[in-house]
Each structure stands twice: as structure tokens, then as C-alpha cells.
The first five atom37 places (N, CA, C, CB, O) and aatype in JSON, in Angstrom:
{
  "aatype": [20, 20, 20, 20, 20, 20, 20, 20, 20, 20, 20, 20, 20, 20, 20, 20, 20, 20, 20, 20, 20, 20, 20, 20, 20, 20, 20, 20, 20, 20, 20, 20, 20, 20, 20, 20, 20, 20, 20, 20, 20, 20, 20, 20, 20, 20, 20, 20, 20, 20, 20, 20, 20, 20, 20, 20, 20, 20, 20, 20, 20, 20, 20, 20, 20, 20, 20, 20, 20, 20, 20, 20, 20, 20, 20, 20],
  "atom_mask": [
    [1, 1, 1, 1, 1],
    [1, 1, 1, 1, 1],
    [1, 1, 1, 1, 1],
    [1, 1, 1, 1, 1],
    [1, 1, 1, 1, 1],
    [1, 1, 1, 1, 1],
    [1, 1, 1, 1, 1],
    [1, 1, 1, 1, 1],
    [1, 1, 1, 1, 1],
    [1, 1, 1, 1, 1],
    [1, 1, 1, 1, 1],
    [1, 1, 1, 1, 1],
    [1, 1, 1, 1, 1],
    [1, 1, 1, 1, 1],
    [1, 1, 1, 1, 1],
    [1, 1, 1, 1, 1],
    [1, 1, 1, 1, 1],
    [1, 1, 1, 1, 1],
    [1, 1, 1, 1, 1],
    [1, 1, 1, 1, 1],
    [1, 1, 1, 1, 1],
    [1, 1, 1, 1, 1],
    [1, 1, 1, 1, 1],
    [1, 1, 1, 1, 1],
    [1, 1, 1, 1, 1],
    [1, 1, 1, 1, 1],
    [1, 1, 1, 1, 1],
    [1, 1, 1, 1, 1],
    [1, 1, 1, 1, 1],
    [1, 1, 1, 1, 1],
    [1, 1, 1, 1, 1],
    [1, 1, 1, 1, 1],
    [1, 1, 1, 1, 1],
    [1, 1, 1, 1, 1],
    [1, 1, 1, 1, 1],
    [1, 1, 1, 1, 1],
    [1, 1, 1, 1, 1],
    [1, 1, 1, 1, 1],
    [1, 1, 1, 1, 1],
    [1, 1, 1, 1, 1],
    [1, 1, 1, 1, 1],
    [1, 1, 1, 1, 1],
    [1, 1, 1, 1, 1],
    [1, 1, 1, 1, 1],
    [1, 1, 1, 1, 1],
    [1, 1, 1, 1, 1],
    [1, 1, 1, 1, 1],
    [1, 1, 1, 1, 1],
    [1, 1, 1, 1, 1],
    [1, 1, 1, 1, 1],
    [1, 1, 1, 1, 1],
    [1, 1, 1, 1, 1],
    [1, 1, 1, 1, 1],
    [1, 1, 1, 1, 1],
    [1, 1, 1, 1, 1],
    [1, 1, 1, 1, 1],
    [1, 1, 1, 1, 1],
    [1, 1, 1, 1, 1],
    [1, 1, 1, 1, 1],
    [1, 1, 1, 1, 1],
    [1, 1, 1, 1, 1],
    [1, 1, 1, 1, 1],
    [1, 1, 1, 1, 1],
    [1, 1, 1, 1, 1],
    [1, 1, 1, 1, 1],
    [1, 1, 1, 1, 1],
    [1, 1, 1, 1, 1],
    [1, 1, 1, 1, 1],
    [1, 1, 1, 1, 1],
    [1, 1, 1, 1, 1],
    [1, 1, 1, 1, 1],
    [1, 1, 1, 1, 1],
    [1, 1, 1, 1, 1],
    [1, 1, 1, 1, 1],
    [1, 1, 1, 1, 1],
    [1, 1, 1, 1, 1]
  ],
  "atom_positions": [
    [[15.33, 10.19, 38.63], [15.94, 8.9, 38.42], [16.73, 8.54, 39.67], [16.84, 8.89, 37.15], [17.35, 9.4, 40.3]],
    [[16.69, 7.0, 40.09], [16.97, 6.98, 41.51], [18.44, 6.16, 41.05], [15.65, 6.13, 42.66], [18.64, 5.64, 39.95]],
    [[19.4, 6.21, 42.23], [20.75, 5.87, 41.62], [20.97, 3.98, 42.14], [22.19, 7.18, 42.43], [20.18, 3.84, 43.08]],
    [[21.34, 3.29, 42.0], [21.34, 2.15, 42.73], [22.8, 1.51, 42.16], [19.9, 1.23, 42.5], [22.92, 1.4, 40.94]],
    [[24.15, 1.0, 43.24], [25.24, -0.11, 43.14], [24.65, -1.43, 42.26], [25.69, -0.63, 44.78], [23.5, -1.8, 42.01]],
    [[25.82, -1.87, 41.96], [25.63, -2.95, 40.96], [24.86, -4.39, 42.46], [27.73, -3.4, 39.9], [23.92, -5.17, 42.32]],
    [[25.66, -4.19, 43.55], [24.95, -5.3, 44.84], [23.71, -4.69, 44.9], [25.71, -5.36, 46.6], [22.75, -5.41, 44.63]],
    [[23.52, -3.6, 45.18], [21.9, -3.17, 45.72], [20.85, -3.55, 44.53], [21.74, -1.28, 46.05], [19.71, -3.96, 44.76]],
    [[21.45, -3.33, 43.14], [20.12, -4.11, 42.25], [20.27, -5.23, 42.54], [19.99, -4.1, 40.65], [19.35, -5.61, 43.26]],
    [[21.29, -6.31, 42.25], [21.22, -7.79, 42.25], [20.51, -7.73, 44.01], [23.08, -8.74, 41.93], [19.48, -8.22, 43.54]],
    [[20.3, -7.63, 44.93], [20.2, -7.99, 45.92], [18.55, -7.56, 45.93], [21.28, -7.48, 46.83], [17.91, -8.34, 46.64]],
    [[18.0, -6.86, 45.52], [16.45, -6.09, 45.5], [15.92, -6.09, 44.18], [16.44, -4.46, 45.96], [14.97, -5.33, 43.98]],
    [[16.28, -6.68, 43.39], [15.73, -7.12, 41.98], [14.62, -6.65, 41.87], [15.61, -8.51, 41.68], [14.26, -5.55, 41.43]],
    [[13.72, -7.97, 42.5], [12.59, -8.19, 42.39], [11.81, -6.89, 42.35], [12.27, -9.04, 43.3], [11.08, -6.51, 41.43]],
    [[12.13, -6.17, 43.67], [11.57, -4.76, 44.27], [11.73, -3.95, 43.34], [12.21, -4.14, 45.5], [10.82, -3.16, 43.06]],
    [[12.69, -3.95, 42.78], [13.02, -2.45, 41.85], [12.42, -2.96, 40.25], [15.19, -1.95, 41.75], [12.43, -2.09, 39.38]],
    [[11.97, -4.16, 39.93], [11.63, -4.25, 38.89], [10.02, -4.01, 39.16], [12.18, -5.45, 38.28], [9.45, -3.37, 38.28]],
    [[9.37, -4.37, 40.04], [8.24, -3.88, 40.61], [7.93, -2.41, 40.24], [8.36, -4.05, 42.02], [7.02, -2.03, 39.5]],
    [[8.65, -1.8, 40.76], [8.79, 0.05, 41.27], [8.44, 0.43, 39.71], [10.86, 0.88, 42.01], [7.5, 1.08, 39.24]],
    [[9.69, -0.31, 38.99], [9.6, -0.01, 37.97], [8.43, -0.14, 37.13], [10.41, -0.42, 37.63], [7.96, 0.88, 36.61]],
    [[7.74, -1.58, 36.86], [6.45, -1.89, 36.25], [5.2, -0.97, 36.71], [6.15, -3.34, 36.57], [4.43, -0.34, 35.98]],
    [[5.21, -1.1, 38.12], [3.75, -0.56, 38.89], [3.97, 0.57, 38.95], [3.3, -1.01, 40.31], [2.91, 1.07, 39.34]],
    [[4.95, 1.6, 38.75], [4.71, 3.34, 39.33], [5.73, 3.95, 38.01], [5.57, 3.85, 41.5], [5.51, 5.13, 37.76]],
    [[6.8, 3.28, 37.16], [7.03, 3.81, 36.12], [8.08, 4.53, 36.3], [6.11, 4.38, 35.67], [8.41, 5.39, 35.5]],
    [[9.08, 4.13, 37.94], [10.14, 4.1, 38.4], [11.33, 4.19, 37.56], [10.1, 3.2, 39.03], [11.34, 3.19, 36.84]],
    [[12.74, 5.26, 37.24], [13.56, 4.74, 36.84], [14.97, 4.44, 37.3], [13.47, 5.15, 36.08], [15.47, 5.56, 37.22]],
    [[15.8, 3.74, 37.68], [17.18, 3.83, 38.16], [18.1, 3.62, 37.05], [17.46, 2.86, 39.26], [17.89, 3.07, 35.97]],
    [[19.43, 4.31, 37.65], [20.36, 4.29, 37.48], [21.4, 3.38, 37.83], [20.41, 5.06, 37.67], [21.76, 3.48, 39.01]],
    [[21.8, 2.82, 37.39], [23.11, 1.3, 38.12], [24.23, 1.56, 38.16], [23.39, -0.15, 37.31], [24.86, 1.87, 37.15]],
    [[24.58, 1.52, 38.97], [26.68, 2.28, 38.71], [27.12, 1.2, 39.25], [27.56, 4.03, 39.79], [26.31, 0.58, 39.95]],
    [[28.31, 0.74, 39.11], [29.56, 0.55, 39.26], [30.78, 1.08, 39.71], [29.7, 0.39, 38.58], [31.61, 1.7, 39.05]],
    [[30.81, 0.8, 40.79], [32.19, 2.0, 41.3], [31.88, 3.76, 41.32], [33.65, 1.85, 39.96], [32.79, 4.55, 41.58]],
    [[30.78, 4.11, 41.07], [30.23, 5.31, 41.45], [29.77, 5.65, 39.5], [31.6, 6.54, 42.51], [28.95, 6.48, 39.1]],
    [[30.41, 4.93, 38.84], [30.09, 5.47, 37.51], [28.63, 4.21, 36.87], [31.89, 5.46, 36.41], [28.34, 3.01, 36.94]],
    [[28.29, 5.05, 36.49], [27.08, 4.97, 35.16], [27.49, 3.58, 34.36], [27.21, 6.56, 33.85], [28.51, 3.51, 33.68]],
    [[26.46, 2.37, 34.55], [26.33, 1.45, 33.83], [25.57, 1.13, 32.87], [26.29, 0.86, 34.32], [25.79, 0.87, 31.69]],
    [[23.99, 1.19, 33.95], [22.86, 0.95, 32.73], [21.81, 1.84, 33.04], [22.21, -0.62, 32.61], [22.14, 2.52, 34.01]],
    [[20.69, 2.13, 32.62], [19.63, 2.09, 32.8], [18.61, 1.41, 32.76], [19.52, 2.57, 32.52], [18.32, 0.78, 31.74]],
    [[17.73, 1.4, 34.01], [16.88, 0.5, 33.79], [15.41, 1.16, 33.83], [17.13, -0.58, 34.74], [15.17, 1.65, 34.94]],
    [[14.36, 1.29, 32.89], [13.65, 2.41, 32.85], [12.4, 1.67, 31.98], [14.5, 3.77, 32.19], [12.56, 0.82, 31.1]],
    [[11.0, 2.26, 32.51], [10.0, 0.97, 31.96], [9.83, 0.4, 30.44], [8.58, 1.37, 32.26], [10.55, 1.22, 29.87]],
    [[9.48, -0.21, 29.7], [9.53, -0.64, 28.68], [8.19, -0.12, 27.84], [9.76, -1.99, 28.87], [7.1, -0.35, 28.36]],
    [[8.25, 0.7, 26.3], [7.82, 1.08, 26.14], [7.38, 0.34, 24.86], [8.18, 1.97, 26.46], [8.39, 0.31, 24.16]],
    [[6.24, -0.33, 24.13], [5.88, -0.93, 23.34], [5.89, -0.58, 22.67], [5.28, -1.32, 23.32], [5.73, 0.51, 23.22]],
    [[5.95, -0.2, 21.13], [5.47, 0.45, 19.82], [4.05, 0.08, 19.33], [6.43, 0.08, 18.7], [3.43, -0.96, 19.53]],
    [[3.72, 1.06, 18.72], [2.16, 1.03, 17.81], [2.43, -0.05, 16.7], [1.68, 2.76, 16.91], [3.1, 0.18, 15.69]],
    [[1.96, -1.0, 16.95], [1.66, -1.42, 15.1], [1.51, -0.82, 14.19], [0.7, -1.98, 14.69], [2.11, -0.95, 13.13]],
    [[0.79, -0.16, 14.41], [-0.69, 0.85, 14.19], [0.02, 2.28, 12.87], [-1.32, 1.88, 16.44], [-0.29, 2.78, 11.79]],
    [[0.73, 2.35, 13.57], [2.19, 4.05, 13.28], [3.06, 3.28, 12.01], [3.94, 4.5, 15.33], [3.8, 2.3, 12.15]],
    [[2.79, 3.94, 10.83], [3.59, 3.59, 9.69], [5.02, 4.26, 9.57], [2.79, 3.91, 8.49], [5.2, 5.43, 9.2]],
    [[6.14, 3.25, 9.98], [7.7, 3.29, 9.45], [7.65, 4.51, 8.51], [8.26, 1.78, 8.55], [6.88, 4.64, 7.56]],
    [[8.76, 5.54, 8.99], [8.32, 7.5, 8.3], [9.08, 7.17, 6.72], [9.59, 9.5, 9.54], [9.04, 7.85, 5.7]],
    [[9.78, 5.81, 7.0], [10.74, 6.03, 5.41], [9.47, 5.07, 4.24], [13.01, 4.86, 5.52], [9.26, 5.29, 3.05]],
    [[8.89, 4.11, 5.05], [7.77, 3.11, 4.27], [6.71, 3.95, 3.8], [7.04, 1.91, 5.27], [6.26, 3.91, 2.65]],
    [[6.12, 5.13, 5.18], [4.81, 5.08, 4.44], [5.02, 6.56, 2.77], [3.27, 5.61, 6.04], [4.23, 7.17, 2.06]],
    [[6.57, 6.47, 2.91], [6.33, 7.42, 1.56], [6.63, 6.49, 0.49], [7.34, 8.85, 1.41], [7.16, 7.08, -0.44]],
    [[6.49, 5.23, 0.28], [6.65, 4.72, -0.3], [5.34, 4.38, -1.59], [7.18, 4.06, 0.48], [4.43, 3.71, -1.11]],
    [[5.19, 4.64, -2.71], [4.06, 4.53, -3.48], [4.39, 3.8, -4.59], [3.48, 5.74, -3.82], [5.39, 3.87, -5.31]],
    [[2.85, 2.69, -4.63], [3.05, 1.63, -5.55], [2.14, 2.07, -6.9], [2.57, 0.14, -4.83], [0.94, 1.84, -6.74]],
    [[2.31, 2.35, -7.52], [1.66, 2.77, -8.97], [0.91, 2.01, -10.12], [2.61, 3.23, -9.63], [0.55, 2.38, -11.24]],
    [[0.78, 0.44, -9.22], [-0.49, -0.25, -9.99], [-1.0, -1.27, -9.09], [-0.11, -0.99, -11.46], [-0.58, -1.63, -7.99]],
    [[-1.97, -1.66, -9.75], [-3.03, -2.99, -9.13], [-2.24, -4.2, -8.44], [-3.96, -3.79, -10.49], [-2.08, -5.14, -9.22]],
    [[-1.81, -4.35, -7.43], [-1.16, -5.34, -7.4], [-1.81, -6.57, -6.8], [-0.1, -4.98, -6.87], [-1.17, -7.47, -6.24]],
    [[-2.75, -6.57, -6.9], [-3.82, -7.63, -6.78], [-4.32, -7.9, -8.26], [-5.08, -7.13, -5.78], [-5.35, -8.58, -8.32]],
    [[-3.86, -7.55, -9.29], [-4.2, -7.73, -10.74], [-3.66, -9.09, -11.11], [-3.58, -6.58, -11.69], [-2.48, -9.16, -10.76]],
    [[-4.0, -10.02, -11.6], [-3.1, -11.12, -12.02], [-1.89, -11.03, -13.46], [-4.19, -12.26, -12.3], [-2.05, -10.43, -14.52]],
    [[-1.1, -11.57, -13.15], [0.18, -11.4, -14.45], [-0.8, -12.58, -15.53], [2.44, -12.21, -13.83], [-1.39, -13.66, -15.43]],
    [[-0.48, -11.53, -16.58], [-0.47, -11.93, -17.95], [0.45, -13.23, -18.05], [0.06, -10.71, -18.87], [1.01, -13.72, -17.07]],
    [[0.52, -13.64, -19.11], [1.41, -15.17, -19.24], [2.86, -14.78, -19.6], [0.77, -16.32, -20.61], [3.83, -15.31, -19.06]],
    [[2.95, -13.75, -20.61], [4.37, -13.32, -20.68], [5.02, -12.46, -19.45], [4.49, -12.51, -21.93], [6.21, -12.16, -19.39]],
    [[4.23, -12.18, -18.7], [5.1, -11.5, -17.37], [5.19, -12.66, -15.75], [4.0, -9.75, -16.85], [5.37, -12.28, -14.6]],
    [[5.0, -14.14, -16.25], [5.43, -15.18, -15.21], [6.71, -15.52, -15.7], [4.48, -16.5, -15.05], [7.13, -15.28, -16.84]],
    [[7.33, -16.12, -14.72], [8.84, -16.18, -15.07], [9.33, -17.3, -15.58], [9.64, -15.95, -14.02], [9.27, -18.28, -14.82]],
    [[9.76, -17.46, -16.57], [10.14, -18.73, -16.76], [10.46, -20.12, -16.32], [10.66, -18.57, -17.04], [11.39, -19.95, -15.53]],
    [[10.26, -21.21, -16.37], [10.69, -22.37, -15.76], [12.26, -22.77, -16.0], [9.78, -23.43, -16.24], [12.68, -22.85, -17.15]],
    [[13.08, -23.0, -14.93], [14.34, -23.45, -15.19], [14.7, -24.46, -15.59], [14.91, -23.39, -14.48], [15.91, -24.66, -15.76]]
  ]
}
């Protein structure tokens, strides 16, 4: 991880967001010698990958079945 001043990013932006996209580059941003942010490539999620608390979730009937007339809800 490469270290970079709060002037040296604002001043080379462009470049270091480059570094970052095209080679997967990461820096470090300080402030006065200390630790601000990281800036490090962006990593997308799967659609695809079922939520670990959802997919234990189990539905125990047809729910494509249509409701009977006594299980629609009343009119107000």
C-alpha cells in the first residue's frame, strides 16, 4: 500500500485513481503524517450469493396458491 499527503492526492487525482482502476493499486492518505482514508479498488458484490441470514430462511407453503375468500382482508 503506497502512502500519499492529503496535497499529493488532490494534486494527482486523476493518476492515482487510474493506478488504482487499471493495476488494482492501493494508497494510503494521511494528514499530517497520520492515517485518513483509504483508497483501494472497488469491489462489486454477486447478485448471484444469497444474504447467509435470508437464505436460511424457509417458506412452508405454495405461495403462488391463490387465497381462498375468507383469507382476503377485509374492506375498510
Amino acid at each position: 500500500m503506497k502512502t500519499l499527503n492529503v496535497h499529493e492526492a488532490k494534486t494527482r487525482l486523476s493518476a492515482v485513481l487510474a493506478a488504482v482502476e487499471e493495476k488494482g493499486e492501493k494508497y494510503l492518505i494521511c494528514r499530517n503524517g497520520k492515517p485518513v482514508a483509504d483508497l483501494v479498488p472497488h469491489v462489486k458484490k454477486s447478485r448471484l450469493t444469497p444474504h447467509p441470514i435470508l437464505s436460511r430462511v424457509r417458506i412452508k407453503y405454495d405461495v403462488t396458491e391463490p387465497l381462498s375468500a375468507d383469507e382476503w382482508a377485509e374492506e375498510l
